[in-house]
Backbone as JSON Lines, residues from 0, in Angstrom:
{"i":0,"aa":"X","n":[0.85,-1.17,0.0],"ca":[0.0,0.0,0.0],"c":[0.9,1.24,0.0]}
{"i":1,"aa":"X","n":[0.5,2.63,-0.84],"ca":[1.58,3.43,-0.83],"c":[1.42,4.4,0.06]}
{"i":2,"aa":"X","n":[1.65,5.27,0.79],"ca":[1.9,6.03,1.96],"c":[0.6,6.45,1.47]}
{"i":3,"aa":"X","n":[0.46,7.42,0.37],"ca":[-0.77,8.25,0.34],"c":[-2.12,7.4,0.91]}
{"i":4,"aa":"X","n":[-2.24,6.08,0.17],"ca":[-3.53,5.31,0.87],"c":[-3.34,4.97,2.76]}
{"i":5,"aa":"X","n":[-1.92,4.86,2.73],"ca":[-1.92,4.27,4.36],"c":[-2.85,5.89,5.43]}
{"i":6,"aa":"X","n":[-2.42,6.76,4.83],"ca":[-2.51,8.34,5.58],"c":[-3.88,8.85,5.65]}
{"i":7,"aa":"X","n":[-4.56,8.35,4.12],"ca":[-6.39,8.58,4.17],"c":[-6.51,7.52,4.69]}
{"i":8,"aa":"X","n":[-6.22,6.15,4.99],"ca":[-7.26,5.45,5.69],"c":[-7.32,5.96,7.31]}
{"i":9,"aa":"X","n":[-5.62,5.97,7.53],"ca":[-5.6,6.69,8.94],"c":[-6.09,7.97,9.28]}
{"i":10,"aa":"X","n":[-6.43,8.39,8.69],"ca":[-7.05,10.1,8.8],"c":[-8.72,9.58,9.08]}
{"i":11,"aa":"X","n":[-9.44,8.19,8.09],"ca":[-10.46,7.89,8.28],"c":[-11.1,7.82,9.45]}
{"i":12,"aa":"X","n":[-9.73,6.95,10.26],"ca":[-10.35,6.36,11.08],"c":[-10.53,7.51,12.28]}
{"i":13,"aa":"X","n":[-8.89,7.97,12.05],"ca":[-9.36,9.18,13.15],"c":[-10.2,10.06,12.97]}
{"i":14,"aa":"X","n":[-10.76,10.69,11.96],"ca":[-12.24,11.3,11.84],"c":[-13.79,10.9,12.37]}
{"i":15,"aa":"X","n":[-13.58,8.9,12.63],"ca":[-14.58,8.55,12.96],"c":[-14.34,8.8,14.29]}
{"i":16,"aa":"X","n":[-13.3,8.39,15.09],"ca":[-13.27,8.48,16.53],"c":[-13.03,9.44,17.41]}
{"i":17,"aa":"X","n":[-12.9,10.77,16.66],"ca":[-12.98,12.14,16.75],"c":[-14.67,12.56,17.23]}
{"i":18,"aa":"X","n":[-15.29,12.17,16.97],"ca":[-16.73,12.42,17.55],"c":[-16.75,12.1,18.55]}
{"i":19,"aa":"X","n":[-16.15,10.98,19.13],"ca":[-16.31,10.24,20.8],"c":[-16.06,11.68,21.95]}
{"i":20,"aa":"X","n":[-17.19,11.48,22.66],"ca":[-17.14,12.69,23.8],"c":[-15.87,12.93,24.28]}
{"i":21,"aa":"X","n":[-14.89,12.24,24.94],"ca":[-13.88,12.18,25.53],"c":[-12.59,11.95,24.61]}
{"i":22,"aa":"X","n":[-12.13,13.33,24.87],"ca":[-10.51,13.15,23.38],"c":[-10.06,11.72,23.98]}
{"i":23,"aa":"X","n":[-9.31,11.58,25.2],"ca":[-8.97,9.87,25.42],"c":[-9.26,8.5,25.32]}
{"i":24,"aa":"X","n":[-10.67,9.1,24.72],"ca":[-11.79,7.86,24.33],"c":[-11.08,7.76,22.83]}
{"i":25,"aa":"X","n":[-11.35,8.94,22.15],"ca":[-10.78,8.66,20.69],"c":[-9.81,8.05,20.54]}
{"i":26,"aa":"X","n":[-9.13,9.07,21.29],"ca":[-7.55,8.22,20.78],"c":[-6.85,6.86,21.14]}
{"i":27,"aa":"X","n":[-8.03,6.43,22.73],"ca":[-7.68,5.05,22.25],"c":[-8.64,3.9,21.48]}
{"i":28,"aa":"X","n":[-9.76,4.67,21.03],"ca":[-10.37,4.21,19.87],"c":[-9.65,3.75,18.59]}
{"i":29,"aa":"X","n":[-8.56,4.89,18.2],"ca":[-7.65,4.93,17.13],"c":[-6.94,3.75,17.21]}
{"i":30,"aa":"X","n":[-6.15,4.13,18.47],"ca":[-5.25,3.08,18.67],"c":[-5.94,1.51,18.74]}
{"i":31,"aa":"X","n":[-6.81,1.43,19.11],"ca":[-7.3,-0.09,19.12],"c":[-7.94,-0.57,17.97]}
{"i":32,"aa":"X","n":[-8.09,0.53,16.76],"ca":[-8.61,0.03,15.39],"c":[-6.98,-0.48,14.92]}
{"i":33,"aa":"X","n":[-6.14,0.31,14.98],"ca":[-4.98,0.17,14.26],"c":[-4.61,-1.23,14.98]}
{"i":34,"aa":"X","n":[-4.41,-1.59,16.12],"ca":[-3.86,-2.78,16.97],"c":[-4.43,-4.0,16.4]}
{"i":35,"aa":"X","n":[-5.6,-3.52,16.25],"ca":[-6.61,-5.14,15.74],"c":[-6.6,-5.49,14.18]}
{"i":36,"aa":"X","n":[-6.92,-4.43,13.63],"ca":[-7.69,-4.63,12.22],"c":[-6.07,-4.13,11.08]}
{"i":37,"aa":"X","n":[-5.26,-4.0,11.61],"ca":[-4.25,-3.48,10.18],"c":[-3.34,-4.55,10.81]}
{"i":38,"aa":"X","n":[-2.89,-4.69,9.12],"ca":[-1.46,-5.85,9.24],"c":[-0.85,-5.48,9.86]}
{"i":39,"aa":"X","n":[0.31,-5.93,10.24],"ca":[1.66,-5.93,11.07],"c":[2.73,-4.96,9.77]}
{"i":40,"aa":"X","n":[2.29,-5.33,8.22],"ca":[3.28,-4.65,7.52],"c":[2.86,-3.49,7.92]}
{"i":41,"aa":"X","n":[1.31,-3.12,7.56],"ca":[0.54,-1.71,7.65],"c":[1.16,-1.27,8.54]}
{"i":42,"aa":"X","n":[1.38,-1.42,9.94],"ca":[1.67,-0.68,11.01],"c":[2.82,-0.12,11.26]}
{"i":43,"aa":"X","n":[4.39,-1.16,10.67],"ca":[5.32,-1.19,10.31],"c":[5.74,0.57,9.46]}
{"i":44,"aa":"X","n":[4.4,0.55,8.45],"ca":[4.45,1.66,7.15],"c":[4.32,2.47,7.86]}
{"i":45,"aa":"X","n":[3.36,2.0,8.62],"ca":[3.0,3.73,9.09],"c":[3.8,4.25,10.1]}
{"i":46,"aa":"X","n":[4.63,3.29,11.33],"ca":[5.42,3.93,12.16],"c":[6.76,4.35,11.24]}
{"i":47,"aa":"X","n":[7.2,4.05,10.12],"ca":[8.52,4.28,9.4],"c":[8.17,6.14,9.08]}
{"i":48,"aa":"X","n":[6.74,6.03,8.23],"ca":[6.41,7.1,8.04],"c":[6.19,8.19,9.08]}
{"i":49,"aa":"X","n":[5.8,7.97,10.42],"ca":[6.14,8.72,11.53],"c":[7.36,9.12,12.11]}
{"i":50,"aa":"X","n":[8.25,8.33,12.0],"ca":[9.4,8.13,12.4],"c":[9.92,8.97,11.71]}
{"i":51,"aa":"X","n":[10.15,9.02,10.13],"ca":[10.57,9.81,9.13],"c":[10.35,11.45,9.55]}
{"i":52,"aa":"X","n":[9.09,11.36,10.66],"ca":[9.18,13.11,10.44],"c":[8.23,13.61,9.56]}
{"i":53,"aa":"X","n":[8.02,12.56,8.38],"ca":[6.78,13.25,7.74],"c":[5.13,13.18,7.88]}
{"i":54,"aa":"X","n":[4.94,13.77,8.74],"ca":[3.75,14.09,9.56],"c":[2.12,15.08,8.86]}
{"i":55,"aa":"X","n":[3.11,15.94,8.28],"ca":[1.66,16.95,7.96],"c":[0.72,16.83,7.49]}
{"i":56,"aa":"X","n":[0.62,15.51,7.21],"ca":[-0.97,14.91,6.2],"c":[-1.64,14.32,7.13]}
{"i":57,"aa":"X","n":[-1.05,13.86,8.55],"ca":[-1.5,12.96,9.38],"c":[-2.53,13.59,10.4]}
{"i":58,"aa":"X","n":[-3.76,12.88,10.73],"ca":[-4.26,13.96,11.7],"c":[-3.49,13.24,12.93]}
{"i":59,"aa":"X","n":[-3.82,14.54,13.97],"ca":[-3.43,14.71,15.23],"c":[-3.74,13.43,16.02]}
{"i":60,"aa":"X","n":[-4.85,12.5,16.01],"ca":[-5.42,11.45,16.89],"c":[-4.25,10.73,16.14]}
{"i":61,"aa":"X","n":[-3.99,10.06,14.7],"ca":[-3.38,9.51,14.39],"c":[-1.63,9.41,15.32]}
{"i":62,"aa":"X","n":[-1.3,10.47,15.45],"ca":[-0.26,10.5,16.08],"c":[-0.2,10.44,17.68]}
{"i":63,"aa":"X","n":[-1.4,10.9,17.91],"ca":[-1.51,10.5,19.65],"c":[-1.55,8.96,19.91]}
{"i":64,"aa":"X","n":[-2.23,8.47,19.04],"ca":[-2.79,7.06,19.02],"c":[-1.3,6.18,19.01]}
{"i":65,"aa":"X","n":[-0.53,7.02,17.78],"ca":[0.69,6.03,17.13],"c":[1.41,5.67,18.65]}
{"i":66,"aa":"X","n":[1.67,6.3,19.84],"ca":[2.3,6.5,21.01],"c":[2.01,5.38,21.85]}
{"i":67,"aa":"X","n":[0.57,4.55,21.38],"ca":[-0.21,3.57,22.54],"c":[0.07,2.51,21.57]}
{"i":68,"aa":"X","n":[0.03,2.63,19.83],"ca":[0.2,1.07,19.2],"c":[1.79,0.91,19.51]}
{"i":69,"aa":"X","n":[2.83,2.27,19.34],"ca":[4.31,1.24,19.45],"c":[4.77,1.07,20.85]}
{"i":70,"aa":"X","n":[4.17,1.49,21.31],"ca":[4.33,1.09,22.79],"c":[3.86,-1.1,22.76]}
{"i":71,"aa":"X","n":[2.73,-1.09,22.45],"ca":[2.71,-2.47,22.38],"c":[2.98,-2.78,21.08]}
{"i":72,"aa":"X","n":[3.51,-2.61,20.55],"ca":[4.62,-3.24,19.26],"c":[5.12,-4.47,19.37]}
């Protein structure tokens, strides 16, 4: 999958879990879509792409979230 698709799906998801009353609800909403439902490569992509620094397409939950999936990595 190429970065651009990995970044809209992750933007998806954090848009859905962005409604949840409680920002800490979302974000570990985020984090527990990404933990369960994306490959191990997917997750791989997307922490390289965090890692890299290149961030600005990413929403904000996405990156709060990224903090709780590589933690259990």
């Amino acid at each position: 999958m190429n970065s651009e698709q990995l970044v809209q799906m992750a933007n998806r998801i954090a848009a859905f879990f962005a409604a949840m009353p409680e920002h800490a609800e979302a974000v570990d909403g985020v984090a527990g879509h990404i933990r369960k439902f994306w490959e191990p490569r997917m997750r791989e992509q997307l922490g390289a792409l965090i890692g890299s620094g290149d961030t600005a397409a990413l929403h904000p939950l996405v990156l709060e979230a990224w903090e709780q999936v590589a933690v259990r990595a």
